[in-house]
C-alpha positions in Angstrom: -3.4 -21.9 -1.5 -0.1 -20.9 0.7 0.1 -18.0 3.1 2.0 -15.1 1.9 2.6 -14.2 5.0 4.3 -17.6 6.5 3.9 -19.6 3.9 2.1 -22.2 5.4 -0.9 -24.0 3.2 -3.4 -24.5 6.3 -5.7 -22.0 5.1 -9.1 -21.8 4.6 -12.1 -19.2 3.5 -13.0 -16.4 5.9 -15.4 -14.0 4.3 -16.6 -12.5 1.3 -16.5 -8.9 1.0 -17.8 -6.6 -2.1 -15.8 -3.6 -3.3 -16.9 -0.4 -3.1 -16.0 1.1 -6.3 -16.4 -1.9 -9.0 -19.1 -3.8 -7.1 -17.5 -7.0 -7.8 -17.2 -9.7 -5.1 -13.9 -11.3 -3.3 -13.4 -14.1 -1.4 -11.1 -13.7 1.7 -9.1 -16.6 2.9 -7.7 -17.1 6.5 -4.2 -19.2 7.5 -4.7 -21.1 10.2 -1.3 -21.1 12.0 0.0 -17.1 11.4 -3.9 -15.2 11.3 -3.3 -13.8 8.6 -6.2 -12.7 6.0 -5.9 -12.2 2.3 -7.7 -11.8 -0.7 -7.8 -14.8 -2.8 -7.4 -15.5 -5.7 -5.8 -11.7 -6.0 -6.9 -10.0 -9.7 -4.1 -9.4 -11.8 -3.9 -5.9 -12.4 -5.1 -3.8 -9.7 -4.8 -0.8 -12.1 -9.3 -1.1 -12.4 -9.8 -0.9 -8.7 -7.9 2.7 -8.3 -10.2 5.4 -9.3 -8.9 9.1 -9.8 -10.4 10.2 -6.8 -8.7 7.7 -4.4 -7.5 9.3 -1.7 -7.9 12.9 -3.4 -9.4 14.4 -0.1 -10.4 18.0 0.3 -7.9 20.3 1.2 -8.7 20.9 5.0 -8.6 17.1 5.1 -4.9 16.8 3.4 -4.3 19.6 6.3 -5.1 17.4 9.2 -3.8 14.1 7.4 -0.5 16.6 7.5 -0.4 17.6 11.0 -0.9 14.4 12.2 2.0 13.0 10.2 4.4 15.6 11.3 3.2 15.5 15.1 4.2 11.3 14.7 7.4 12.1 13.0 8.4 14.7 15.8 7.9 12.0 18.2 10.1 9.4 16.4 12.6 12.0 16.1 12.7 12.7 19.9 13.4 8.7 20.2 16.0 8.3 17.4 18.1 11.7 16.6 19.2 12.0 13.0 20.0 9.4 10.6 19.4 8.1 6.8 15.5 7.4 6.4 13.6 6.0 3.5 9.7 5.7 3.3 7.8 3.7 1.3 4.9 4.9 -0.6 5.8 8.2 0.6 2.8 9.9 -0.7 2.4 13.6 -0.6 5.7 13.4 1.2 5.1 14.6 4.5 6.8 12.3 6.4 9.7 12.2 4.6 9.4 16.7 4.2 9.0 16.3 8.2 12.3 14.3 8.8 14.2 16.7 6.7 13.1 19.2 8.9 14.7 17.4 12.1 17.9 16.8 10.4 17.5 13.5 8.2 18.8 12.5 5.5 15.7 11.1 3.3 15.0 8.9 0.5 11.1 8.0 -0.8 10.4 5.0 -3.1 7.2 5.7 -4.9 5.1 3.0 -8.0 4.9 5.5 -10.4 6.7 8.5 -11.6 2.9 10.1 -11.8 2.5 9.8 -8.1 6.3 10.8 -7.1 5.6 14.0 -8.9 3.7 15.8 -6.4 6.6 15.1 -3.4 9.7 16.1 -5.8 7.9 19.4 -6.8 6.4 21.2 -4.1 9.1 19.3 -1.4 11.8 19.1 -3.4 12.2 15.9 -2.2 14.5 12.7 -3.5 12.0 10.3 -4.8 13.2 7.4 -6.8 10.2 5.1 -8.6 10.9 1.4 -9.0 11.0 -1.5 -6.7 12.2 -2.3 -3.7 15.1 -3.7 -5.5 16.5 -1.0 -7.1 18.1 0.5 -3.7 20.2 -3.0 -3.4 20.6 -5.0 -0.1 23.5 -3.3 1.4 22.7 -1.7 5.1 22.2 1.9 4.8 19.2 3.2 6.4 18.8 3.9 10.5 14.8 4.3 9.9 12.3 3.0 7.6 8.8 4.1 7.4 5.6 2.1 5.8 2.8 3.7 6.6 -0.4 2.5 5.0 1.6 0.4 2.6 2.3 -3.2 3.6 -1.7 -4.3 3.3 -1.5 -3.4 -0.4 1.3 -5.8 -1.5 1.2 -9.2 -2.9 4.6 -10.4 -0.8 4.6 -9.5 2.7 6.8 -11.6 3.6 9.6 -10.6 0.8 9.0 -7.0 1.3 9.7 -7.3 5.5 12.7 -9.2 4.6 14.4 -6.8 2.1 13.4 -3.8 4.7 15.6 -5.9 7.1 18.6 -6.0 4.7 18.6 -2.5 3.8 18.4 -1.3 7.6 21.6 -0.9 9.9 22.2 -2.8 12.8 19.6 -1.2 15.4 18.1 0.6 12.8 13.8 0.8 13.0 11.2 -0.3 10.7 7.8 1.9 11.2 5.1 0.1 9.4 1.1 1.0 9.9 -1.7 -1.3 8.9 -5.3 -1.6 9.4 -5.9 -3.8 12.6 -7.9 -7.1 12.0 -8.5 -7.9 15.5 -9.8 -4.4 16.3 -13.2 -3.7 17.9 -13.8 -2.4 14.4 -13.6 -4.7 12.4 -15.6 -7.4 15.0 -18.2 -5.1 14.7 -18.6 -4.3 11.4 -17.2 -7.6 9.3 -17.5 -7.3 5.3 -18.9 -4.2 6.2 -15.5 -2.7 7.8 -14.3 0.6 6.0 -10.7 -0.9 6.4 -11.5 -3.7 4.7 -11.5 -2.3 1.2 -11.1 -5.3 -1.5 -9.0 -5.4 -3.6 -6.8 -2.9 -2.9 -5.9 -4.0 0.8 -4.7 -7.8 -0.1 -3.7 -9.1 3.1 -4.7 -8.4 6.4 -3.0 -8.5 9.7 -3.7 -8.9 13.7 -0.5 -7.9 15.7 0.3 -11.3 16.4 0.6 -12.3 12.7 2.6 -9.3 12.5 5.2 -9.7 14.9 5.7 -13.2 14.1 6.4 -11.8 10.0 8.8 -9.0 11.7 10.6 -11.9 13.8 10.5 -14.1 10.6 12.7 -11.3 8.9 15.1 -10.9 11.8 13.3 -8.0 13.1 12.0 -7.0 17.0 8.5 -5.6 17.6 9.7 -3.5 20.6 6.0 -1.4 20.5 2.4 -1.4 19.4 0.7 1.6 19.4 -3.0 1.8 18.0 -4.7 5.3 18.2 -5.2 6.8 15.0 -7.1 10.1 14.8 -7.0 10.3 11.1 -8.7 6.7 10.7 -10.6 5.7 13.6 -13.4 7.9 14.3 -14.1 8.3 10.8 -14.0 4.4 10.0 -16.6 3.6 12.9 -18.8 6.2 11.3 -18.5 4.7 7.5 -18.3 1.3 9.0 -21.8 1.7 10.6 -23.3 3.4 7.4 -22.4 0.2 5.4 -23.6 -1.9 7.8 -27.0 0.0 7.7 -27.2 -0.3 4.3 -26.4 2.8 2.9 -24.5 2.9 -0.7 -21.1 1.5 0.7 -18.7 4.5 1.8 -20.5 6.7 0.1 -19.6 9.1 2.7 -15.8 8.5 1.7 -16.0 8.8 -1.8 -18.0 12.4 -1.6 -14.8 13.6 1.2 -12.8 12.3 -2.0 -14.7 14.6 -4.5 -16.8 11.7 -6.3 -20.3 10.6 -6.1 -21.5 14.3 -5.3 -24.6 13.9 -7.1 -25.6 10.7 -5.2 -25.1 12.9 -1.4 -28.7 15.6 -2.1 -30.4 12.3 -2.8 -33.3 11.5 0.1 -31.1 8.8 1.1 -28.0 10.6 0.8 -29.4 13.8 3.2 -31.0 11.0 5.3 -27.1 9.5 5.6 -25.5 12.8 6.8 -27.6 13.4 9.3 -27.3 10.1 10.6 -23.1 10.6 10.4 -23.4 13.7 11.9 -25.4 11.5 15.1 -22.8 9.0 14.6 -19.8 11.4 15.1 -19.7 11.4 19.0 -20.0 7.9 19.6 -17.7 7.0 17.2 -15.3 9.2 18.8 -16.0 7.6 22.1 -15.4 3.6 20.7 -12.6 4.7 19.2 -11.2 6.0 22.6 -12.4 3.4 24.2 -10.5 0.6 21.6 -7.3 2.4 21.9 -7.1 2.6 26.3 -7.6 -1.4 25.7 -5.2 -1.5 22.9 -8.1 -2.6 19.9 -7.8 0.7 17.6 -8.6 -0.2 14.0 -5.3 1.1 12.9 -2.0 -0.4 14.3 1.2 1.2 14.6 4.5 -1.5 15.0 7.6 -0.5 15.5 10.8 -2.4 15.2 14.4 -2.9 15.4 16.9 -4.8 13.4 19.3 -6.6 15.7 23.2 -7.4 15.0 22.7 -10.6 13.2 21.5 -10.2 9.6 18.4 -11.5 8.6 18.5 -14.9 6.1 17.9 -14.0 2.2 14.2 -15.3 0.9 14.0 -18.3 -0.9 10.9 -17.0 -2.7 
């Protein structure tokens, strides 16, 4: 049972956690030298787990999700100027739509043609489906963005390492993940929203992180960990699975499913209670980024002069 982080085989069970939309229960293992937490064994096709509503949020919620994207990409682009940038799992295509906006030459790398779709047509936006591995290992890009995206991968370790080769010297690496040493998730456990077997296979605290960046001959230079788009919301649905309530039920009716299951007793009973639950869950979530404990982390990078080794694996 080896890391796929570091690789290491000191590793041992951690949790068990349930998923939310199969029901079906997964073991999470913990390596003893990196911190790093993943789901083992992973299933072979995660294809089951993915319902059609994931992440199909209301519009006024895509709204926010989209000005809170293009406020964080105006602030990169006030650090770095102009340059070639790909993102990863680019999504709707925000990011990617903002940088263009600022001057940027941009790239996205999306799984399926089904989910590139959406950014090519109503951005207009290059987006190439495929691995990694298809953009070769030459340096070409001076910013590459993974938001959201490393946690859901198999190899880690391999992905880091080929973002390193296809960076320029001083070029950045964006990446955000769900934090595992987070007030968050201490409180809530196999009950954290962030959590979300199987589809998030590893996770990370930001010392397993850097030492995975330095691994691939990259520099954390910062660590940022205020998310308004996560954070409030995940100490809310966090404390509602904790309670007992059907787990993120509030999640899945934002996403448009399980409507019939909210004018329930129970489901009245639960927005009420998130409703009570709003305003302190604001004020954690404050209070866990002033001491740097947010349930969503934020590391930036930098490549230095000397290339980073090939993988072996």
């Amino acid at each position: 049972m080896t890391c796929p982080l570091c690789h290491a085989e000191e590793t041992g069970h951690f949790l068990d956690a349930r998923d939310h939309v199969t029901g079906q229960s997964f073991a999470l293992h913990r390596c003893q030298p990196c911190g790093f937490v993943f789901v083992w064994p992973p299933p072979a096709s995660l294809d089951a787990y993915y319902p059609a509503s994931y992440r199909a949020y209301h519009p006024l919620i895509l709204r926010f999700f989209r000005f809170i994207h293009r406020r964080r990409v105006r602030a990169w682009t006030r650090e770095r100027g102009t340059g070639q940038a790909l993102e990863i799992g680019c999504g709707h295509g925000w990011m990617l739509a903002a940088l263009r906006d600022h001057g940027w030459q941009v790239t996205g790398l999306e799984r399926t043609e089904e989910s590139a779709a959406f950014a090519r047509d109503q951005h207009g936006l290059d987006v190439r489906v495929g691995a990694l591995g298809t953009l070769g290992d030459e340096p070409q890009f001076d910013l590459i963005v993974m938001n959201q995206v490393l946690e859901h991968l198999p190899d880690p370790r391999e992905r880091l390492a080929a973002c390193a080769r296809l960076l320029k010297p001083g070029g950045r690496l964006v990446i955000g993940v769900p934090n595992l040493a987070s007030w968050q998730f201490r409180f809530s456990r196999q009950h954290w929203q962030h959590l979300d077997v199987p589809r998030h296979l590893g996770h990370f605290t930001p010392d397993a992180l850097r030492g995975a960046l330095e691994r691939a001959g990259l520099r954390a230079e910062t660590l940022r960990t205020v998310s308004w788009e996560y954070d409030p919301f995940g100490w809310v649905q966090s404390a509602l699975n904790r309670l007992g309530f059907p787990p993120y039920l509030l999640q899945h009716w934002l996403s448009g499913a399980d409507r019939e299951h909210i004018w329930t007793p129970s489901g009245i009973v639960m927005i009420l209670l998130a409703a009570v639950l709003a305003v302190p869950g604001l004020l954690l979530a404050l209070l866990s980024w002033l001491a740097g404990a947010g349930a969503i982390m934020e590391i930036r990078a930098v490549k230095g002069s000397t290339p980073p080794p090939m993988s072996a694996h």
